[in-house]
C-alpha positions as CSV (number, residue, x, y, z in Angstrom):
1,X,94.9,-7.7,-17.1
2,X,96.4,-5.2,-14.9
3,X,96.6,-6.4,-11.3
4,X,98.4,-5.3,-7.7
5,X,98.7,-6.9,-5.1
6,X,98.9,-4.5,-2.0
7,X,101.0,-6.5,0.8
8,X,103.5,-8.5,-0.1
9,X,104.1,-10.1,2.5
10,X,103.6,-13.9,3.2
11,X,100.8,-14.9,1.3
12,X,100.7,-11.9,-0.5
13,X,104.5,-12.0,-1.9
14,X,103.4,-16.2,-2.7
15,X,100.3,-15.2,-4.8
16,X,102.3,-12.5,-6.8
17,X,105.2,-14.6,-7.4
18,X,102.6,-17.7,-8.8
19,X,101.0,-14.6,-11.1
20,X,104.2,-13.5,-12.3
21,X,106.1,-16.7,-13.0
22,X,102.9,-18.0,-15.0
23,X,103.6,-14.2,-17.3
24,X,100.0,-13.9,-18.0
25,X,99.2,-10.6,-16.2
26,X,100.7,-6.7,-15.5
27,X,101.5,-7.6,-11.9
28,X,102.8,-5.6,-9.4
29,X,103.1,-5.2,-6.0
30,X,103.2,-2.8,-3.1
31,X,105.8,-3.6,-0.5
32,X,108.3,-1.3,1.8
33,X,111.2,-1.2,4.1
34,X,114.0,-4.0,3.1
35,X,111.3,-6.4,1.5
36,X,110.9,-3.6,-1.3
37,X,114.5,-3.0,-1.8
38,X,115.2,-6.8,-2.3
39,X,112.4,-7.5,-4.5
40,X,113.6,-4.6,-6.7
41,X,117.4,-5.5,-6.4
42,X,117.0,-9.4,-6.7
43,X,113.3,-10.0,-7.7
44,X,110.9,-11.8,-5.4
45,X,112.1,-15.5,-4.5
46,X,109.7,-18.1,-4.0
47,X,111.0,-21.3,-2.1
48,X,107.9,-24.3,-3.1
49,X,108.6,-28.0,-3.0
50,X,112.3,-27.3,-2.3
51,X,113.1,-25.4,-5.2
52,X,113.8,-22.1,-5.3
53,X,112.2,-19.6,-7.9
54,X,113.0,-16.0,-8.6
55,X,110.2,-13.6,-10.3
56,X,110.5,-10.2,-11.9
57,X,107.9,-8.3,-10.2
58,X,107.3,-4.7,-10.7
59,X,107.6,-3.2,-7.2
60,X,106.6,0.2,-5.6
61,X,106.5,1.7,-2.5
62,X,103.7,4.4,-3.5
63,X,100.9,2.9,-5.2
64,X,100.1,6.2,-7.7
65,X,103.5,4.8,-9.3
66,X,101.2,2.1,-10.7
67,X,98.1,3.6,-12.2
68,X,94.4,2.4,-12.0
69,X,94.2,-1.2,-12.1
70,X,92.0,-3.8,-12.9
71,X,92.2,-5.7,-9.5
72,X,93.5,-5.0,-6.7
73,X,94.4,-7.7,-3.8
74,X,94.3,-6.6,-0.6
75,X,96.6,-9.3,1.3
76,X,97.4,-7.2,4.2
77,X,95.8,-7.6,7.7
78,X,92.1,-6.2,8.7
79,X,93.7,-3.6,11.1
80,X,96.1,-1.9,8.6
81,X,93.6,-1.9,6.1
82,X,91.6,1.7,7.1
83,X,95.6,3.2,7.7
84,X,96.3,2.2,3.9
85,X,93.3,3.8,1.8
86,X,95.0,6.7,0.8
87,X,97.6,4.6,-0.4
88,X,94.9,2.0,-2.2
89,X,92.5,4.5,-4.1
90,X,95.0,5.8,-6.1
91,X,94.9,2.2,-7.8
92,X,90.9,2.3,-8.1
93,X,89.2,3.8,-11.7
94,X,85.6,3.0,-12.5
95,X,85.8,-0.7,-13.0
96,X,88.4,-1.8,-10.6
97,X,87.8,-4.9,-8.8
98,X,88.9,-5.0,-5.1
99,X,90.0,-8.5,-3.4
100,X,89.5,-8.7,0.0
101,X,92.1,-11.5,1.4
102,X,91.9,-10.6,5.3
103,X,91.1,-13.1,7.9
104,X,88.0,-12.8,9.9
105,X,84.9,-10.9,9.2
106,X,85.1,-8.8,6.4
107,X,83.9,-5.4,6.3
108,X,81.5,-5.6,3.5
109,X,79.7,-8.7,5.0
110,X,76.5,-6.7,5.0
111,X,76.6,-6.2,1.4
112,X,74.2,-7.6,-0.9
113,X,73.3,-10.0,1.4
114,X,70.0,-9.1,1.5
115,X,67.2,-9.0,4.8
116,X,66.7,-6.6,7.3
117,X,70.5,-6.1,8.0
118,X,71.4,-5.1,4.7
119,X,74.3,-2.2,3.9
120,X,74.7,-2.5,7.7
121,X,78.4,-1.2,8.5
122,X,80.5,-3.3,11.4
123,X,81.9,-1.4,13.7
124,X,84.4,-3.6,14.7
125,X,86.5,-4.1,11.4
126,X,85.2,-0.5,9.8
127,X,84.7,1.8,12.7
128,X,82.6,5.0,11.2
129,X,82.0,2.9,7.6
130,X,85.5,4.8,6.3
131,X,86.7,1.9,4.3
132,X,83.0,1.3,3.0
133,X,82.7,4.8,1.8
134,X,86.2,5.4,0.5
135,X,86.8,1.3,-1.2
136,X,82.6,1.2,-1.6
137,X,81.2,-2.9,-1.3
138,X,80.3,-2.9,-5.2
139,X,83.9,-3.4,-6.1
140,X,84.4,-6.3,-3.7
141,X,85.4,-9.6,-4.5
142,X,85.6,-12.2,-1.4
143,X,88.2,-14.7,-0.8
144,X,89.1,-17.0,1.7
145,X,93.0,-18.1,2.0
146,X,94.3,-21.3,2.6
147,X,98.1,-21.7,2.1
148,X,100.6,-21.3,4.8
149,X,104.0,-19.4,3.3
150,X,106.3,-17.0,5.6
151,X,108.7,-14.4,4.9
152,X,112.0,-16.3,5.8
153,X,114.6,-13.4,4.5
154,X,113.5,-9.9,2.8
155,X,112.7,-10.8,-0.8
156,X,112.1,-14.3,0.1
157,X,109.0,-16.1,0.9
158,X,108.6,-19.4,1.6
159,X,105.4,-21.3,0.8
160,X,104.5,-24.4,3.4
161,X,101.2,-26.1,2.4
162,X,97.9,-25.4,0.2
163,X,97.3,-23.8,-2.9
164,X,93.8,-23.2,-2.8
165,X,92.2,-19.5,-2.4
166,X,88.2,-19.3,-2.7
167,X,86.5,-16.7,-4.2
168,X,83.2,-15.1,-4.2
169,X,80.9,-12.5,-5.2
170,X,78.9,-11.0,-2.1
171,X,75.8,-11.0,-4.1
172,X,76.8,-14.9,-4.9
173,X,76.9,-14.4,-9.0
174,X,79.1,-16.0,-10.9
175,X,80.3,-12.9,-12.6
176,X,82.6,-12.1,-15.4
177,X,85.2,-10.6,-13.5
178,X,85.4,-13.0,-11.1
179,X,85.3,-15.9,-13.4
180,X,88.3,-14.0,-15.1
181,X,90.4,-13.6,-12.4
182,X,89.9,-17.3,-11.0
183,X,91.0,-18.1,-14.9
184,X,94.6,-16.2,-14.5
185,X,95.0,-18.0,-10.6
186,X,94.6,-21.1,-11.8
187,X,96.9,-21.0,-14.9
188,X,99.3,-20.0,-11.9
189,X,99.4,-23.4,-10.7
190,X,96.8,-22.5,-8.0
191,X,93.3,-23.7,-7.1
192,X,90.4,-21.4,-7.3
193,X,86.8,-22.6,-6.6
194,X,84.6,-19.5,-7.3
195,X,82.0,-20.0,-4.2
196,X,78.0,-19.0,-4.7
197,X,78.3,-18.1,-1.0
198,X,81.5,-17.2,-0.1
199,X,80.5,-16.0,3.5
200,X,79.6,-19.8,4.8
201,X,83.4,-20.4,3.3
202,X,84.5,-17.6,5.8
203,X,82.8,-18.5,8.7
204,X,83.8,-22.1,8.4
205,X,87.9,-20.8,8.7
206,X,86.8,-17.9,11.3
207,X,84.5,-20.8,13.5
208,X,88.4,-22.1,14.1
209,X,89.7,-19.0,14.5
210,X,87.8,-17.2,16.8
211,X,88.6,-19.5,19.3
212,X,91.8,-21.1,19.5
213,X,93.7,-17.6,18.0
214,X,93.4,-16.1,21.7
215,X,93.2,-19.4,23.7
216,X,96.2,-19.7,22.2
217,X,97.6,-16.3,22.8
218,X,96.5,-16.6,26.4
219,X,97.8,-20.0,27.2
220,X,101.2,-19.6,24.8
221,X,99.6,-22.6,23.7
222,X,99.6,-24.7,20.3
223,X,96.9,-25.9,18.4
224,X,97.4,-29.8,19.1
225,X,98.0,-28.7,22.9
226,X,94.6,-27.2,22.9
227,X,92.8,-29.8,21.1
228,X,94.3,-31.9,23.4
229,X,93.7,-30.5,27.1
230,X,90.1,-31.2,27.6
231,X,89.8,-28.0,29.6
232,X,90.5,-25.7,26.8
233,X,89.0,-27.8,24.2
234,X,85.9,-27.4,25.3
235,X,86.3,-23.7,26.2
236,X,86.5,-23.9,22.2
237,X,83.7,-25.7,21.5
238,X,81.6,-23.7,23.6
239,X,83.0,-20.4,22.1
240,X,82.6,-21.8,18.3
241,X,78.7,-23.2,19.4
242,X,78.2,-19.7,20.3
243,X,79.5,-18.5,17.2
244,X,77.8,-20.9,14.7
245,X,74.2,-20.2,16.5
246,X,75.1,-16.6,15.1
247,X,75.8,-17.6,11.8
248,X,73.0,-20.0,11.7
249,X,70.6,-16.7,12.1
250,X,72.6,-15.0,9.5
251,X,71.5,-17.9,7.0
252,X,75.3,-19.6,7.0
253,X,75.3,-23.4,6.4
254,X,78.1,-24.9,8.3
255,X,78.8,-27.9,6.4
256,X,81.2,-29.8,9.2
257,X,80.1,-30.4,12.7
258,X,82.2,-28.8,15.5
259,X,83.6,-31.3,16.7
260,X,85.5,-32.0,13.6
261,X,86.2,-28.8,13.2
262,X,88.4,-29.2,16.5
263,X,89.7,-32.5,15.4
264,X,91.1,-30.8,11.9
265,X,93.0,-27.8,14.3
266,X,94.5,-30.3,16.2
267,X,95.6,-32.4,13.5
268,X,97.3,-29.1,12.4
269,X,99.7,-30.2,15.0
270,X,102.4,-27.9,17.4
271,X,101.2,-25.0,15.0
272,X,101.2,-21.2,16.9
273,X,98.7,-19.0,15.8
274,X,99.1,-16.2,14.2
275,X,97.6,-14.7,16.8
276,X,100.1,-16.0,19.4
277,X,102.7,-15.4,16.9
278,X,102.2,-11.7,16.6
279,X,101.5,-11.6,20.4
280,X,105.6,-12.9,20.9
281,X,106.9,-10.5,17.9
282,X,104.8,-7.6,19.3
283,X,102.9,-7.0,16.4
284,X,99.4,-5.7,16.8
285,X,97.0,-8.6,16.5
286,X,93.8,-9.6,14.7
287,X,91.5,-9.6,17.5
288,X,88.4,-7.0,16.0
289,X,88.2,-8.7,12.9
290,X,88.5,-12.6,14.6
291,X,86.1,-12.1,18.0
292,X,85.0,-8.8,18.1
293,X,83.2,-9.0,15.2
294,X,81.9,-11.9,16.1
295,X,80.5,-10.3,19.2
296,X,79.8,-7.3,17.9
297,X,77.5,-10.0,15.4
298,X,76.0,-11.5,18.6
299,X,74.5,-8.3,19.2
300,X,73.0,-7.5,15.9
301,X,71.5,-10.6,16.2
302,X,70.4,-10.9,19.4
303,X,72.5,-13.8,20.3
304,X,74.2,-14.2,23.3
305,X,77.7,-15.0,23.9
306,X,79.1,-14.7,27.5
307,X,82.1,-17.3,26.5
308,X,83.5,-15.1,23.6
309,X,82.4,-12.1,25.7
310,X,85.2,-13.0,28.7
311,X,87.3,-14.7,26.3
312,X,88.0,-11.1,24.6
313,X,88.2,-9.2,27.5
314,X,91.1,-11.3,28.3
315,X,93.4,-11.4,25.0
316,X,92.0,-7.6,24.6
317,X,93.4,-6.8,28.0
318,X,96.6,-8.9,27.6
319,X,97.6,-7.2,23.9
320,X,97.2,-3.7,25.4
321,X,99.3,-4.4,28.2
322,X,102.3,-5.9,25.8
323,X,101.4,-2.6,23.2
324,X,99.8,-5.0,20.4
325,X,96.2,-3.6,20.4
326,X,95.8,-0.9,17.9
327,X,93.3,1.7,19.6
């Protein structure tokens, strides 16, 4: 089985170390700058449970160095995504699968879904269907990521907490491919439920998301400090009800109520959000594919949502002003 992964960066670099230590698959990975010449130099070091691992990964910095390939994970962010398809079709043949491992609303949520809003191309994460035409939804696999890991040195990731990474077919089958693939994760060490309805599983991680990523960006706040001011709690709450009566129309079953939802992002604790993270480095954030789409989603269905609405005017206005809005 012939797999890249394209991003190696924290959860990216974790999944292909797992894949390559276990020495079941033809892994390699797409990386650059001083991450790629450490991985070549020194192999790609994986701190878990206090011990440190180094795997031999085939890396390149141009992905037609690689070939067509069987799967290929996308771990990199929804807004580089569209930049990097000249670089990712070079890796596609006829029966290439496609990973999609971004946070937020995936592109090819429309797809296979079914109803009156089927094949219907969001705007917010795809503007002008590009990567839809150019990737096309019938090689799509959906995931939705749960470890924590960071990139504490080039060539060296360290992995936090959670092993699990969900995956499902838009259509919902339990197909061979995907079935296959969850068979080589898991002989990785790593948990890998294969979902009949992967987008509940996303909306469940965005419902958290969409919400306290650009209170917290606004604020400079954490997640426990959030959960924990009654003020911005329940500018939360009302920002996730807003959200869930949108996915409710979609046909998503939430299986948790909201508030517990909160309750499980502030037991996260004095966490900063990637969001808030990116928003100190001065790294463009994820704000189309965690609230915009989500608005963008209101509209389609004719649901309002004033509180999201105000909320990203703010963090959209704030990340242009410190240059970390991709226009």
């Amino acid at each position: 089985m012939r797999i890249t992964i394209f991003g190696a960066g924290a959860i990216g670099g974790y999944l292909a170390a797992k894949l390559a230590m276990a020495g079941r698959v033809d892994l390699s990975i797409v990386a650059r700058g001083a991450h790629l010449e450490a991985i070549r130099t020194a192999g790609l070091r994986l701190i878990e449970d206090g011990h440190e691992s180094v795997a031999s990964v085939r890396a390149a910095a141009q992905a037609q160095e690689l070939g067509v390939q069987d799967y290929v994970v996308l771990a990199l962010k929804a807004h580089s995504l569209a930049p990097a398809l000249d670089q990712i079709t070079p890796l596609l043949g006829e029966g290439t699968a496609v990973v999609t491992m971004q946070n937020g609303v995936p592109w090819w949520y429309f797809h296979k879904m079914g109803g009156s809003l089927e094949g219907t191309r969001l705007q917010a994460v795809d503007p002008g269907g590009v990567i839809w035409d150019r990737l096309g939804p019938d090689r799509v696999i959906g995931s939705v990521v749960y470890p924590a890991a960071e990139v504490d040195a080039p060539g060296l990731v360290r992995h936090i907490e959670g092993k699990r990474f969900s995956l499902g077919e838009p259509s919902g089958e339990k197909s061979e491919r995907v079935t296959r693939l969850a068979e080589e994760m898991v002989a990785a060490g790593l948990q890998v439920p294969v979902r009949d309805d992967i987008r509940s599983e996303i909306w469940v991680k965005l419902w958290g998301n969409l919400s306290f990523n650009p209170i917290s960006a606004l604020t400079g706040s954490t997640l426990a400090a959030i959960a924990a001011d009654e003020a911005t709690r329940t500018l939360a709450r009302i920002m996730m009800l807003e959200a869930q009566a949108i996915g409710e129309r979609l046909g998503v079953r939430f299986p948790i109520s909201v508030d517990r939802r909160i309750k499980g992002a502030g037991d996260v604790g004095e966490h900063k959000t990637s969001m808030l993270q990116d928003l100190e480095r001065g790294r463009p954030m994820e704000i189309d594919a965690l609230v915009t789409a989500v608005q963008e989603l209101g509209r389609l269905t004719g649901q309002p949502t004033p509180t999201i609405d105000s909320v990203l005017a703010l963090v959209r206005r704030l990340a242009i002003e410190r240059g970390c809005y991709l226009i």
